[in-house]
C-alpha positions as CSV (number, residue, x, y, z in Angstrom):
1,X,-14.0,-15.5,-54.4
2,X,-13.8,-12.3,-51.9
3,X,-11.5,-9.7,-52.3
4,X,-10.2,-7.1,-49.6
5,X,-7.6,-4.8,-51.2
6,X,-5.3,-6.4,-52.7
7,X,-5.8,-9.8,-51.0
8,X,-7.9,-12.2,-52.9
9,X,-9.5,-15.6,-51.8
10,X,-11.8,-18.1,-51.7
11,X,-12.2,-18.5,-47.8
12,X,-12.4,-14.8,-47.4
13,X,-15.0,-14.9,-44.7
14,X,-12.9,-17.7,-42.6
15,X,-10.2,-14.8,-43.3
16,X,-12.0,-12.4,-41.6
17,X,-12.7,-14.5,-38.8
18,X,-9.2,-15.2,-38.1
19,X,-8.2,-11.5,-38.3
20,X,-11.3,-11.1,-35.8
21,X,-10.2,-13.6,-33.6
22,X,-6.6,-12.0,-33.2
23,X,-8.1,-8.3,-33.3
24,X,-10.1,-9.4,-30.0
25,X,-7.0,-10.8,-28.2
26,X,-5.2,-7.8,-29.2
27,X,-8.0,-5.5,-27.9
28,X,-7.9,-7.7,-24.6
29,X,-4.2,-7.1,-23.9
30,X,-4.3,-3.7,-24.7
31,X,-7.0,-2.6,-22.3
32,X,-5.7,-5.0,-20.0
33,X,-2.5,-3.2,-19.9
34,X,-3.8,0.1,-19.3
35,X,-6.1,-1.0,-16.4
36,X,-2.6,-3.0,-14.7
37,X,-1.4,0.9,-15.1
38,X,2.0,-0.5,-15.7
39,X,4.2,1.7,-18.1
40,X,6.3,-1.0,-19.0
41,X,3.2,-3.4,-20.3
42,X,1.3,-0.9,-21.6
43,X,4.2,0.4,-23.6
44,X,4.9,-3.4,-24.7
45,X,1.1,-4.0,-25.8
46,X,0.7,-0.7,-27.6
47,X,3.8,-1.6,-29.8
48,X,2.6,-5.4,-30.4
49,X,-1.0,-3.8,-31.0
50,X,0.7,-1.3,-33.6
51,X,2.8,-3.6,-35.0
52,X,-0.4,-6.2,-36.1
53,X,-2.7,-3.5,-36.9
54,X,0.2,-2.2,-39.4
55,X,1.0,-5.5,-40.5
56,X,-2.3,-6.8,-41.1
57,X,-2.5,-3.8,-43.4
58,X,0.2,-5.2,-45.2
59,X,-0.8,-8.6,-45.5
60,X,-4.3,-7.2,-47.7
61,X,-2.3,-4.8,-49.5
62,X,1.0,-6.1,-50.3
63,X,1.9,-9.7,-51.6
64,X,3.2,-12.3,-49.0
65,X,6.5,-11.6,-49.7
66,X,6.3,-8.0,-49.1
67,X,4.1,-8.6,-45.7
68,X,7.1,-10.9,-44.6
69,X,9.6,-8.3,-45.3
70,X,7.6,-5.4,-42.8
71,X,7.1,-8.2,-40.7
72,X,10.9,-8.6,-39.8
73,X,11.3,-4.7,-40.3
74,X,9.0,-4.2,-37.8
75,X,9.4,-7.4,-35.2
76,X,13.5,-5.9,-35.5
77,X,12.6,-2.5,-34.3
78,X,9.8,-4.2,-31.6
79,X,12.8,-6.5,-30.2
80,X,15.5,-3.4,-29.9
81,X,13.1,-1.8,-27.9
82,X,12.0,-4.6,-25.2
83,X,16.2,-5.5,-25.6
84,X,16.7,-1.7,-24.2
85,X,13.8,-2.2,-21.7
86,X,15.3,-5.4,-20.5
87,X,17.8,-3.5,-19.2
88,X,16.3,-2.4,-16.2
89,X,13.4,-5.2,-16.0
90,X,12.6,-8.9,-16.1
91,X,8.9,-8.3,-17.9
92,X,10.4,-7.6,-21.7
93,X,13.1,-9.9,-22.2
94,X,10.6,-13.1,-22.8
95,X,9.2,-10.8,-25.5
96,X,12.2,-10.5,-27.2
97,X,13.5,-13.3,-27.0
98,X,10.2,-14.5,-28.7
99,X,10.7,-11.6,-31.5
100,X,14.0,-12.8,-32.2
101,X,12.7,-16.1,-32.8
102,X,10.1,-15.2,-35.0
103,X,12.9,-13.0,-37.1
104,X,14.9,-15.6,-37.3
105,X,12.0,-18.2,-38.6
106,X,11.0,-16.1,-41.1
107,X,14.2,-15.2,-43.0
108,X,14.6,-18.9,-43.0
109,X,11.8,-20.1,-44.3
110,X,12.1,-17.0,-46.5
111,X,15.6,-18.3,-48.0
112,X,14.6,-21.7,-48.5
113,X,11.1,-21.9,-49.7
114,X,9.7,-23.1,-46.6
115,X,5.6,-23.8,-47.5
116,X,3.4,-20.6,-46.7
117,X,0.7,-22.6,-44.9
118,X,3.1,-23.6,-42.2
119,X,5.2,-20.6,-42.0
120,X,2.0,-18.6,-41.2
121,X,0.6,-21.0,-39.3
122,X,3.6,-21.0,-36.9
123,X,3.9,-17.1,-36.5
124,X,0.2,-17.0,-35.7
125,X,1.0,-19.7,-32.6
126,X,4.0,-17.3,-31.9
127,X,2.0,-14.1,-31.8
128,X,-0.9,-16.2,-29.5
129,X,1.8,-16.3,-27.3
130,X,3.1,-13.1,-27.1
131,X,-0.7,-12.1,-26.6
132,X,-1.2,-14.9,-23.8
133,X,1.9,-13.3,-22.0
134,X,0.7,-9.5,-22.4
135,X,-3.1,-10.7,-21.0
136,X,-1.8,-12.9,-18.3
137,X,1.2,-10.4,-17.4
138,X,-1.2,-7.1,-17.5
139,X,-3.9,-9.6,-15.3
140,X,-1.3,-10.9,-12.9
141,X,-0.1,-6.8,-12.2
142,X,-3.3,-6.0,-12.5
143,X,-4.6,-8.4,-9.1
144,X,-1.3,-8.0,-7.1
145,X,-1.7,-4.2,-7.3
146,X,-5.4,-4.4,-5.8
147,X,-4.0,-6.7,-3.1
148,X,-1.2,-4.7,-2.5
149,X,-3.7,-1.4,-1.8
150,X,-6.2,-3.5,0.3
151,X,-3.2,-4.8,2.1
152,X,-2.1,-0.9,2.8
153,X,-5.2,0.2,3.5
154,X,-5.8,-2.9,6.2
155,X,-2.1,-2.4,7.5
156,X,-3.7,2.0,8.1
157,X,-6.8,0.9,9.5
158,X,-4.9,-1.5,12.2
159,X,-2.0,1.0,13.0
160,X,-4.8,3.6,13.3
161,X,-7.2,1.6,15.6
162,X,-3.9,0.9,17.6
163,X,-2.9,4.5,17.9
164,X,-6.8,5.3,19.4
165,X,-6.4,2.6,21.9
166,X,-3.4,3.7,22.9
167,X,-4.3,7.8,23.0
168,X,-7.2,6.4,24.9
169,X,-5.4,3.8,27.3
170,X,-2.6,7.3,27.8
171,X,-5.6,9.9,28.3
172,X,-6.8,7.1,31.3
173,X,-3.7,7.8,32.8
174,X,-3.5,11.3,32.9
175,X,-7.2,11.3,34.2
176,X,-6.1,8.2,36.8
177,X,-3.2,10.6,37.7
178,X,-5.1,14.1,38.2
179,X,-7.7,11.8,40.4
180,X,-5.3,10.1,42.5
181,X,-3.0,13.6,42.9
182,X,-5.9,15.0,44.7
183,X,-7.9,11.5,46.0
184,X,-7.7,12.0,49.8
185,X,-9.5,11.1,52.5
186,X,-11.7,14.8,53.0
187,X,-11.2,15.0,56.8
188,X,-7.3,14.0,56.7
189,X,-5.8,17.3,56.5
190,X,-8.5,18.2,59.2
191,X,-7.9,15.8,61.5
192,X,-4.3,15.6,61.5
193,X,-4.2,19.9,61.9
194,X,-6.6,18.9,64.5
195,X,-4.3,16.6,66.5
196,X,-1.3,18.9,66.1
197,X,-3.4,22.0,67.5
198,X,-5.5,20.8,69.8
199,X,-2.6,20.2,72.6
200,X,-1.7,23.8,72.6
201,X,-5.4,24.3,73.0
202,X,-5.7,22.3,76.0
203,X,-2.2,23.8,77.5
204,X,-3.7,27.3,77.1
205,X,-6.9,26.5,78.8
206,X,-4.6,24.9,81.8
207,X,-2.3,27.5,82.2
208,X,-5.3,30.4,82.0
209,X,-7.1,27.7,85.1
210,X,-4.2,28.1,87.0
211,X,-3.3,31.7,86.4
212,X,-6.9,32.4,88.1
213,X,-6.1,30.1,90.7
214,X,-3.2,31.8,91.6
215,X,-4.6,35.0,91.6
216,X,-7.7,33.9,93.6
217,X,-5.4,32.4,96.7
218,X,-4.4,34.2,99.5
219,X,-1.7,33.8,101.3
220,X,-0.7,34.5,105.4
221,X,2.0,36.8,105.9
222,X,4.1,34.6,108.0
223,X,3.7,31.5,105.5
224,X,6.5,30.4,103.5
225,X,6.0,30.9,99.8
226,X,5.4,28.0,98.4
227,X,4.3,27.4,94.8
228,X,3.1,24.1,93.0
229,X,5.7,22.4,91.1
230,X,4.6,23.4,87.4
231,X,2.5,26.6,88.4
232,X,3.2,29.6,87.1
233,X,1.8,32.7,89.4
């Protein structure tokens, strides 16, 4: 027969490997809780953590009648707490509903002698699943908050690379715009001052010929004076 505290027993060792067992899972959720970095299930797995931890000190040091009694004290205060919580989200209410339950079980079994084997045999299944819950709950928040950053970060990446191409596709057309504002032909403006001078060009050179003509021809006294259409003497 082992001892531990108070609590005496023959299979003191499979004792020990029970409390193991549930110190593990309780370990499990609470880490898990705080990696999810959700307030609301790291607050619910540090009171359901608490709450064992304290009531497994009670169960070695008190009698099993006494560990039943800070079991409901305690579940009660637990199930006010996720009933105020529930308030505002979804994730605590299951919990309570659980702890109410469990209240509810034990102050019957409690009242009518109900056999202790089975009574703790069905708040240990009822505690595995308020663990299961907190694990697969603080797992769950845990994956769809890393897919919700690799999703943002994706979602930045494409509107970034979308903002280059467009910055680049807009600087194109600035550049397509400064070349074609001054993309002419080199000799146009030449050419076409050209053709638009070189008429008075030629009408100066005429009118100088046949100012010299004028002044070069002689004329007999008795002739009429007669003068080229167009001439200018």
């Amino acid at each position: 027969m082992g001892c531990v505290l108070n609590y005496c027993s023959d299979h003191i060792s499979a004792d020990l490997m029970v409390v193991a067992y549930y110190g593990t899972a309780v370990l499990t959720a609470v880490g898990l809780s705080y990696v999810a970095k959700s307030r609301s299930i790291r607050t619910a797995a540090t009171l359901i953590g608490g709450a064992w931890a304290f009531g497994l000190f009670s169960f070695f040091y008190l009698n099993l009648a006494g560990y039943h009694l800070i079991s409901v004290m305690l579940d009660t205060i637990i199930a006010y707490h996720f009933w105020r919580m529930a308030k505002t989200e979804i994730f605590p209410a299951p919990l309570c509903v659980i702890l109410l339950f469990q209240i509810t079980f034990v102050i019957f079994t409690q009242a009518v002698g109900f056999s202790p084997y089975w009574t703790m045999f069905t708040l240990n299944r009822l505690f595995e699943v308020i663990l299961i819950y907190l694990i697969v709950e603080g797992a769950l928040f845990d994956l769809s908050s890393r897919l919700k950053e690799v999703s943002r970060a994706n979602a930045a990446g494409s509107k970034s690379l979308v903002n280059d191409v467009a910055q680049h596709g807009e600087h194109r057309r600035h550049a397509d715009a400064a070349c074609n504002q001054y993309d002419r032909p080199p000799l146009a403006g030449v050419d076409s001052e050209s053709a638009l001078r070189r008429p008075r060009f030629d009408d100066v050179a005429l009118r100088r010929l046949v100012m010299k003509k004028c002044r070069n021809e002689t004329f007999p006294l008795d002739a009429d004076p007669e003068l080229p259409i167009g001439r200018r003497c």
